[in-house]
C-alpha positions as CSV (number, residue, x, y, z in Angstrom):
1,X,-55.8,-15.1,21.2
2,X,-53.9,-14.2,17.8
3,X,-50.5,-13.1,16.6
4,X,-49.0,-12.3,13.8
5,X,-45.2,-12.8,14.2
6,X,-43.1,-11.2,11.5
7,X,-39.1,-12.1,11.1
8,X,-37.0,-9.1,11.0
9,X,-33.6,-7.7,11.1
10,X,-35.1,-4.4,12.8
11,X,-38.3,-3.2,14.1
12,X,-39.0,-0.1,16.5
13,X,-42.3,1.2,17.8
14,X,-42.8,5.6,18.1
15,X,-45.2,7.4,20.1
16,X,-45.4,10.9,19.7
17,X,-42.3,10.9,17.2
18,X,-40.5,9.4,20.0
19,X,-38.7,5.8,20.0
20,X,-40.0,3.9,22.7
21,X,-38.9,0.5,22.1
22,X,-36.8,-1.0,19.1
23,X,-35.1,-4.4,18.7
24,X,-32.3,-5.9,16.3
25,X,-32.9,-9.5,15.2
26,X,-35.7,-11.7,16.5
27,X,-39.5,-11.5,16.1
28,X,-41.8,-8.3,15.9
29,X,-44.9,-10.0,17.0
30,X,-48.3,-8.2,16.9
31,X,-51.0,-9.8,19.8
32,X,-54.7,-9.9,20.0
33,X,-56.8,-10.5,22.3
34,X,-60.0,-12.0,21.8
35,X,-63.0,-11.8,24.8
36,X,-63.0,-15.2,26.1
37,X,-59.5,-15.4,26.0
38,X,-57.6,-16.7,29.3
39,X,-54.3,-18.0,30.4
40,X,-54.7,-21.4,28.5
41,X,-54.4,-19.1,25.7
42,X,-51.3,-17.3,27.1
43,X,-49.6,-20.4,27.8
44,X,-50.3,-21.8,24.6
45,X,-49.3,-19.1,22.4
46,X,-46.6,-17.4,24.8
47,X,-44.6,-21.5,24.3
48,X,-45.1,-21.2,20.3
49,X,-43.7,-17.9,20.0
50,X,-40.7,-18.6,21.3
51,X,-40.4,-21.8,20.3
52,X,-41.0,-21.4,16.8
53,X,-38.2,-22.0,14.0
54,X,-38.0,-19.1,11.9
55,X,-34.3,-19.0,11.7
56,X,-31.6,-20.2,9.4
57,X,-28.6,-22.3,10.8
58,X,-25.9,-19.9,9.7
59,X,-23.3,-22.8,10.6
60,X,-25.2,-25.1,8.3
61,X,-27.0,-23.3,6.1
62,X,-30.2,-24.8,6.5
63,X,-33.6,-23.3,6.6
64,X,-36.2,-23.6,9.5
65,X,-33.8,-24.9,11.9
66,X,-33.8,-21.8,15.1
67,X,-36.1,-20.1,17.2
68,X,-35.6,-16.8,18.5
69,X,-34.4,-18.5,21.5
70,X,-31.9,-20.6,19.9
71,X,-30.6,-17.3,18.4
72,X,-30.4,-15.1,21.5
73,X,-33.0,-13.0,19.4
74,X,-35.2,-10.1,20.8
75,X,-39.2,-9.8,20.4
76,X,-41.0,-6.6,20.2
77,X,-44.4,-7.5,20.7
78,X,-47.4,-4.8,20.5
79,X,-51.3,-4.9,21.6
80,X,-53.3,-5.1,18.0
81,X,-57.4,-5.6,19.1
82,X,-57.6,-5.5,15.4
83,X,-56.5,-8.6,14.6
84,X,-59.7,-9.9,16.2
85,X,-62.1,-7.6,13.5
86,X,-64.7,-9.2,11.3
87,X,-64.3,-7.8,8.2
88,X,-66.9,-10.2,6.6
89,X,-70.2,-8.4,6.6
90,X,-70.1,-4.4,5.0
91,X,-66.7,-2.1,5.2
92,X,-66.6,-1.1,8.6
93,X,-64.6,-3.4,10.6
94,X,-66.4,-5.0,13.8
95,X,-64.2,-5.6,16.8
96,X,-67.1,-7.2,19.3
97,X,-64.5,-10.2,19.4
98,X,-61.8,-8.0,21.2
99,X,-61.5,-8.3,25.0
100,X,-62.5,-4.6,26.8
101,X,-59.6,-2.1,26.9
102,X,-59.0,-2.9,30.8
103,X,-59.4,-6.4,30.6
104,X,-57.1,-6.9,27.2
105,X,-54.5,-4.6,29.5
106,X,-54.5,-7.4,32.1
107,X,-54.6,-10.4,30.1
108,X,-51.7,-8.5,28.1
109,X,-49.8,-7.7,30.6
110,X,-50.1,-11.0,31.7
111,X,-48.7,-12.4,28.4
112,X,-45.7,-9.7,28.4
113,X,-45.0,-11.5,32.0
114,X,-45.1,-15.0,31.1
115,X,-43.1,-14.8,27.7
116,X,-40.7,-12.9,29.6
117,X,-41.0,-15.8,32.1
118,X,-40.0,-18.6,29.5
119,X,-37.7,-16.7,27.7
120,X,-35.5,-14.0,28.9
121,X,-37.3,-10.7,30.4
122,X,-34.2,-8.4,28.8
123,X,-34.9,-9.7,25.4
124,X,-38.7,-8.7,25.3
125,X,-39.5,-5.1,24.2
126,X,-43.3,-3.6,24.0
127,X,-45.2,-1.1,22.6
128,X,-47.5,1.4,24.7
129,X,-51.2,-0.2,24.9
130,X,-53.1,2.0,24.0
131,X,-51.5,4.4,22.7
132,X,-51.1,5.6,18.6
133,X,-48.1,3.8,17.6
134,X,-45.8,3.6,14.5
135,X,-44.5,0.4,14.0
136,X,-41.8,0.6,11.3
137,X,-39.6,-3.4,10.9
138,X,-37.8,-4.7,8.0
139,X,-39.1,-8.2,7.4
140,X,-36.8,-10.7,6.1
141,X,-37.7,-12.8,3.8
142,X,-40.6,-11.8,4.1
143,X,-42.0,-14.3,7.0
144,X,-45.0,-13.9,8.7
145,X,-46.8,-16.6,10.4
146,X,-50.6,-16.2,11.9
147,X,-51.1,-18.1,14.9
148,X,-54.3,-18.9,16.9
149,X,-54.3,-19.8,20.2
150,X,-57.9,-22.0,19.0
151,X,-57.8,-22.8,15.2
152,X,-61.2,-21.0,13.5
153,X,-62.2,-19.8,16.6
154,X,-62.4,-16.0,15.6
155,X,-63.3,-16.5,12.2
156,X,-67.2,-16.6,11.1
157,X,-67.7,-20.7,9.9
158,X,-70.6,-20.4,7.1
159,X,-72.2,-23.8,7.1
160,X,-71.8,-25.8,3.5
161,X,-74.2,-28.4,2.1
162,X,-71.9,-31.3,1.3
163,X,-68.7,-32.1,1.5
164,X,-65.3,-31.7,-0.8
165,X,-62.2,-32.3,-0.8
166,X,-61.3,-28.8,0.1
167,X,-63.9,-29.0,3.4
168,X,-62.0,-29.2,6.7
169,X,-61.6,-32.4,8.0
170,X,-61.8,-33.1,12.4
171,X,-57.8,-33.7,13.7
172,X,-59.0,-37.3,15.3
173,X,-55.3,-36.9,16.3
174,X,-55.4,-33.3,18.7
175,X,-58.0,-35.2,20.6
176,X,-60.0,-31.7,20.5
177,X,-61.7,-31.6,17.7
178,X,-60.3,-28.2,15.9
179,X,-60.7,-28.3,12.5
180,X,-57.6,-28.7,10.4
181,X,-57.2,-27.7,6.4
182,X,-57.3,-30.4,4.2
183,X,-57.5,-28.6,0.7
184,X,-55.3,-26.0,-0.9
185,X,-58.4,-23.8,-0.7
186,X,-60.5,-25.0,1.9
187,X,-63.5,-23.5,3.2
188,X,-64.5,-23.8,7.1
189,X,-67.3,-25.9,8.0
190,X,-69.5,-25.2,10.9
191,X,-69.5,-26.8,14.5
């Protein structure tokens, strides 16, 4: 499972020129759903979400010190099978890593419910699934954070022949074996 979570001061999503969700400040946080995805992934990436600090401390001034919970912030959140596209191999996007429509509506609905669960159920808005939206949100800062619910695990790992200092090293320390960056510009090795 993916999502892109954007900091904003305003976002709103439109159907058919009509408004059908907006919020003030907190998170606009698009959500992909890949097709092995479960509620491991849910769980994991519903408890980041919130958690995450993307927020000043206005009393202090310091940076990277709230989540949107510690704010009393909103999320917007919106179903993007996109984010799950391989984009690697010609021009035309290929989505084969997207759950089915009626599946992803499930497993989204699902997510919808436990964020709402661990946070507060007023404070989360949606899109329409499905549906042809216009997102519109003013980002500040900008920030905008991808997160994976399993590192590398929708993105195509080409095997190399050696090693660098820029391959991607095992985190002895997750106890899982995902790979973890090492180098500025580091390439993925395989599995």
């Amino acid at each position: 499972m993916r999502a892109v979570v954007q900091r904003v001061s305003s976002a709103a999503v439109t159907v058919d020129n009509v408004v059908i969700s907006q919020i003030s400040k907190g998170l606009m946080v698009l959500v992909g759903i890949g097709t092995d995805d479960n509620n491991t992934d849910i769980e994991t990436l519903t408890k980041k979400i919130v958690s995450l600090r993307v927020f000043d401390d206005d009393a202090s001034g310091a940076m990277w010190k709230k989540s949107v919970k510690d704010i009393d912030g909103e999320i917007l959140c919106v179903s993007q099978f996109t984010l799950l596209a391989n984009t690697t191999k010609g021009n035309k996007p290929d989505f084969h890593r997207a759950m089915s429509t009626e599946a992803s509506r499930q497993m989204y609905a699902t997510f919808l419910e436990r964020i709402g669960h661990i946070y507060k159920p007023d404070k989360i808005k949606d899109g329409k699934f499905g549906a042809m939206m216009s997102v519109s949100l003013t980002n500040e800062g900008p920030v905008t954070f991808t997160l994976d619910s399993r590192k590398f695990e929708y993105v195509d790992q080409p095997a190399t022949g050696g090693s660098s200092k820029n391959d991607v090293a095992t985190d002895k320390t997750a106890g899982n074996g995902a790979p973890q960056v090492s180098g500025s510009e580091a390439t993925p090795v395989s599995k």
